[in-house]
N, C-alpha and C positions, 0 to 999 in steps of 0.2 A: 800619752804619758811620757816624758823624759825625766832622766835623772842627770840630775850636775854632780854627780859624787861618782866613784864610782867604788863599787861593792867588795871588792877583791883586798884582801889586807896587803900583799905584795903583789901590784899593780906592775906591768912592765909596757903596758899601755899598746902591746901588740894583743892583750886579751883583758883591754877594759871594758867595762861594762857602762862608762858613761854616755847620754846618748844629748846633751845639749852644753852647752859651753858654761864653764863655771864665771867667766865673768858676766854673763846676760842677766838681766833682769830678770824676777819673778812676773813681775809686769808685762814685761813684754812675752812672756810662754805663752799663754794664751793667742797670741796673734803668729808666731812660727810655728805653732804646733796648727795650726789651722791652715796656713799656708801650705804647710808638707802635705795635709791630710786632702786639702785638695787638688794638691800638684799628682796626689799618687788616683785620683778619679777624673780628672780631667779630660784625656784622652779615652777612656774607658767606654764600652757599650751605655753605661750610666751617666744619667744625666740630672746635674744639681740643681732643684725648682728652689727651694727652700732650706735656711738654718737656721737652726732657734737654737738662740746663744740668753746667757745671761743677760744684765745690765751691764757688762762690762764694757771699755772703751776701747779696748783695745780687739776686741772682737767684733767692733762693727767697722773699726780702719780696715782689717783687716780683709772683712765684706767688701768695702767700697776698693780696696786696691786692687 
């Protein structure tokens, strides 16, 4: 889950709350949030056999990359 906005009415951006870039796509969330999620299991005792993602497109680039 990431947010482009961030939550705080007076923001001083040492305690924002935003956690993805307000100029990226919606389009493309799906494929960086997949990237992060498997950069953070990669090295890990766990090892990724299988994702089941939607029809999405941007979720299977980001499978083959």
């Amino acid at each position: 889950m990431a947010n482009k906005h961030c939550r705080r009415r007076y923001c001083r951006h040492d305690n924002c709350s935003k956690t993805f870039a307000a100029e990226a796509s919606i389009a493309s969330s799906g494929r960086v949030l997949l990237h992060r999620s498997l950069d953070e299991v990669k090295d890990g005792a766990l090892a990724v056999k299988s994702i089941t993602t939607d029809s999405g497109t941007q979720s299977a680039k980001a499978i083959r990359d």
